[in-house]
C-alpha positions, 0 to 999 in steps of 0.5 A: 486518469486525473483523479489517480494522477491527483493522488500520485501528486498528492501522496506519493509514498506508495504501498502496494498490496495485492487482492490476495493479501490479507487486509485485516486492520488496513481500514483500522490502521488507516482511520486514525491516519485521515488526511495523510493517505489515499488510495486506488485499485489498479485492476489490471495489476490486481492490486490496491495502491495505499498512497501516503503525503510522508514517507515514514508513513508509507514505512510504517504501514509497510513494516506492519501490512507487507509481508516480506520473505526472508532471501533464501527461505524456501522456493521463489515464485514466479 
């Protein structure tokens, strides 16, 4: 795992997305910010790891890929 160790200390602002989420535009989003992030599947958690050197990297990628529900719309899941 040293590789993955090497990308957490390089990038450690992390966003997770998980295989279900619609990744259209990630790449796009991602290719005009080379250098300044990486990334690694974590399949035991079904999940992709976009890595970032800034945090107002990892926000802006978050405000624009994340989904997040709004507290009390509709029904939580498990």
């Amino acid at each position: 795992m040293a590789i993955i160790d090497d990308i957490i200390r390089d990038y450690p602002y992390q966003v997770t997305l998980s295989f279900d989420d619609d990744a259209a535009g990630v790449l796009d989003w991602l290719d005009a910010r080379l250098g300044h992030w990486d990334m690694y599947v974590d399949l035991t958690q079904q999940t992709v790891r976009y890595c970032f050197r800034e945090p107002a990297e990892a926000f802006a990628f978050s405000r624009r890929f994340v989904k997040v529900r709004e507290a009390g719309v509709g029904p939580a899941r498990p």
